[in-house]
N, C-alpha and C positions, 0 to 999 in steps of 0.2 A: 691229625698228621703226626707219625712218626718224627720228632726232630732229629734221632741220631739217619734217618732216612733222606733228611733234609742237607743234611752236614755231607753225605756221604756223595749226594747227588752236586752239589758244591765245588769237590773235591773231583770228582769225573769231570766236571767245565773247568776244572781251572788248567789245565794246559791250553786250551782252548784261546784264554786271554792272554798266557804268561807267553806263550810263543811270538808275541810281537815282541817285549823287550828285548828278545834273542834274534830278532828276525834284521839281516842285514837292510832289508827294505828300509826299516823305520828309520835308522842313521840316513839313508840315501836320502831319503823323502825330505827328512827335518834337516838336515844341511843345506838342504838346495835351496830353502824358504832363507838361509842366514844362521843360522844357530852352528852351534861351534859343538864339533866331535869330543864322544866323549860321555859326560853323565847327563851333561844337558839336556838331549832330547828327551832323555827316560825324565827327567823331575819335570821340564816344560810339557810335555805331552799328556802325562797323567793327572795335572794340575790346572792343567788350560781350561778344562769346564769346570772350573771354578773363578776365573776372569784371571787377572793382572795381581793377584797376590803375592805377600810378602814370603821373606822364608820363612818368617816361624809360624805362617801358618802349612805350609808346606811341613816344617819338620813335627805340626802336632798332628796330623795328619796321615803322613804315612810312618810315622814313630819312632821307628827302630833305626834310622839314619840318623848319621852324625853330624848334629849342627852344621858344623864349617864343610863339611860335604854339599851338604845341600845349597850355602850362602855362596859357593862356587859360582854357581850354576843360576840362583835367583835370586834380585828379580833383574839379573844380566840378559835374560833370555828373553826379555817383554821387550825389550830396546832392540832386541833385533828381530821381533818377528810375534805379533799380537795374538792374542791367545784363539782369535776365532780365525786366524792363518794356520796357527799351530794345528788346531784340531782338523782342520779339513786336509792337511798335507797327515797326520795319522791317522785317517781314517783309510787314505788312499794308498799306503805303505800297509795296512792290514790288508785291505783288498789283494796289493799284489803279491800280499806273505800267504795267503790262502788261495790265490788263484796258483801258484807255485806247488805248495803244498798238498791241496787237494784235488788238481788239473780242473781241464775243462769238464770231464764228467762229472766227477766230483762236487763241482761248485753247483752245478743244474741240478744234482740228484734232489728226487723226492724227500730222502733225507735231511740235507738238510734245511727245506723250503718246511717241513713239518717241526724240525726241532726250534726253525725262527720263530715261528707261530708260537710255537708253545713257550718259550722263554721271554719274550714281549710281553705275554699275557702277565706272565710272572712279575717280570720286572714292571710294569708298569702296575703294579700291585705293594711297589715298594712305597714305606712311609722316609719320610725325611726328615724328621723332627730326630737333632742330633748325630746327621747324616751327612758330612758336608761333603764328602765325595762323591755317593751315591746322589746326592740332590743335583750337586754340577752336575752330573753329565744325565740326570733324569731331565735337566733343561734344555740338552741340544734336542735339533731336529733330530727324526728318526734318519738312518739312512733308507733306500730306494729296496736295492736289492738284500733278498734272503740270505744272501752271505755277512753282509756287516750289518744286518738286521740281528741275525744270530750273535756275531762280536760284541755288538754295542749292548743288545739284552745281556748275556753274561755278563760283561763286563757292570753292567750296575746290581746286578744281583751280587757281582766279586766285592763291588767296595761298598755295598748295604750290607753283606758280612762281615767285611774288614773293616768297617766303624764299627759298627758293635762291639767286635773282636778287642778294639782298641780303649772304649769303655769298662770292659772286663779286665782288660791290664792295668789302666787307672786302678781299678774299685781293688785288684791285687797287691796295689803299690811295687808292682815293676816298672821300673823307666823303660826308656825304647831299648839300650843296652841290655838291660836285666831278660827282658821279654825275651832279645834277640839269643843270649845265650842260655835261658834254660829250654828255649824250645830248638836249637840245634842239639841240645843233650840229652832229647829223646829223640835222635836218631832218625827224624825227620826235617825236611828240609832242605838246606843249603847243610855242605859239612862244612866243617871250619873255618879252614882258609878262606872259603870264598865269601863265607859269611861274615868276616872281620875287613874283606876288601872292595866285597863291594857295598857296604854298609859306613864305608870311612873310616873304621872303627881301629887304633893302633896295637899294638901287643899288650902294650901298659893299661889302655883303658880295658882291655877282655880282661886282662888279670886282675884287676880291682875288682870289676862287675863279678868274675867266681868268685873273688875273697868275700864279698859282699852276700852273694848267694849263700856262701858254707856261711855265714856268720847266721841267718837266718836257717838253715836246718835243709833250704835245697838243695844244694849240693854236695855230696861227700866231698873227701880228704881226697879223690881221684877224677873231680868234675862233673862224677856222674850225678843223678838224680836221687836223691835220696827219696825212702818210700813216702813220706809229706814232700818231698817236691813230687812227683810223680802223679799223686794225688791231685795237687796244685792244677799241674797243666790237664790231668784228665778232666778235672772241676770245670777251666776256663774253656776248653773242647766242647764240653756238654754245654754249657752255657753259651757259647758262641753258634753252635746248634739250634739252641732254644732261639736265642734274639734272632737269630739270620731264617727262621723259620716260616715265618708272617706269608713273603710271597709264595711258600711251596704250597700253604696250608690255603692258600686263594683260589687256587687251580686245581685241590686236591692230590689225591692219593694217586690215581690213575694216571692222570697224566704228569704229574711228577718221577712216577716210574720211567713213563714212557721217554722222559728228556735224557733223564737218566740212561734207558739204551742204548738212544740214539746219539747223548755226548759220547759214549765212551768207544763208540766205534769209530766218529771223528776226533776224539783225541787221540786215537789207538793210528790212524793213518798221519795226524802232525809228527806224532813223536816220530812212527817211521819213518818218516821223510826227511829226520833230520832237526825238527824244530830245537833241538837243549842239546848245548854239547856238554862229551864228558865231565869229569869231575868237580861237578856245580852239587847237584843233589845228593843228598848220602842214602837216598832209595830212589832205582826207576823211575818213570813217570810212564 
């Protein structure tokens, strides 16, 4: 198995998963169970298949959030609504963000009743050892229907990447700050603003985190990426490639293509429909 083939097919599912955090559904769904508007749903919801945890397992986890951001939000949001509440009311706000999204045809299509199959295989090909996201939610039921059959497979293939990912920024010595601002300075991702807001993160601490970068050789005198930092994130890319590769490499070559078609034509109808508003990403989706 090709791993940068693996990285690339990744990268095609992930609008896939990221359009619930966007998706009015999911706020509607998680308020109604108790949970308070706002950041809450997104840290309770992504956290809950991993039980009643604290924040700082929450902030070693997803990284690049800001402490006191995160300790907002948890563990306020188990006192109002249990983590196997939490999960079944987003599972049911992804449902209605795709039945929106993709219509009634769409949801029935042979599409993606084929790309479920095939990312299931995948995902349940994932190992756990050092995986605590991808494990929580490798332990819910599956859902019924091909539609959050498909959501729930991506979605643990997303966070059996995204731990790895976060081992490699360990083994970097970037904190979740560091992480967060040299991989917006290659010009993927979140661009600035929104990466400093919706991350908790203030003016003072992004400006410490560059100073901190240039003192180490990543970033120039202008924020940008110096040729060793550029290096750096190409390194952690490849390597998060490598580690995140396991499931592709399970199912082979062929049908790893094949998901890969078939995500990018159902990513290709989220986005059109609206899934990401403006000025979030500093490229398309």
């Amino acid at each position: 198995m090709d791993t940068a083939a693996a990285g690339r097919v990744a990268r095609v599912l992930e609008p896939l998963h990221a359009m619930s955090y966007f998706a009015p559904e999911t706020e509607e769904h998680l308020t109604a169970i108790g949970l308070k508007r706002g950041r809450m749903p997104y840290f309770a919801s992504r956290s809950a298949p991993m039980g009643a945890v604290g924040p700082s397992v929450v902030t070693a986890t997803f990284y690049n959030f800001h402490p006191g951001l995160v300790a907002r939000s948890i563990p306020a949001a188990w006192e109002l609504a249990d983590p196997a509440t939490i999960t079944a009311a987003r599972y049911a706000a992804v449902d209605a963000t795709l039945r929106r999204m993709l219509g009634a045809d769409g949801l029935e299509s042979p599409e993606v009743a084929e790309a479920a199959e095939i990312a299931r295989k995948a995902a349940e090909a994932c190992t756990v050892q050092g995986r605590a996201l991808a494990a929580g939610h490798l332990d819910l039921e599956w859902p019924v229907e091909p539609r959050t059959v498909l959501w729930h497979a991506i979605t643990i293939l997303r966070e059996h990447r995204g731990d790895g990912h976060v081992l490699l920024l360990l083994d970097a010595e970037l904190d979740g700050l560091e992480a967060l601002v040299s991989y917006t300075a290659t010009g993927n991702g979140f661009v600035t603003p929104f990466a400093k807001k919706s991350r908790g993160w203030s003016d003072e601490e992004w400006a410490a985190a560059v100073a901190r970068l240039r003192e180490r050789g990543i970033l120039d005198a202008d924020g940008a990426l110096t040729a060793d930092g550029a290096a750096l994130r190409a390194r952690i890319e490849d390597d998060t490639n490598r580690l995140g590769a396991g499931p592709y490499r399970t199912i082979g070559a062929d049908a790893t293509a094949r998901l890969g078609e078939l995500g990018r034509g159902l990513a290709r109808q989220v986005v059109a429909a609206g899934a990401f508003p403006d000025g979030v990403f500093a490229r398309s989706r």
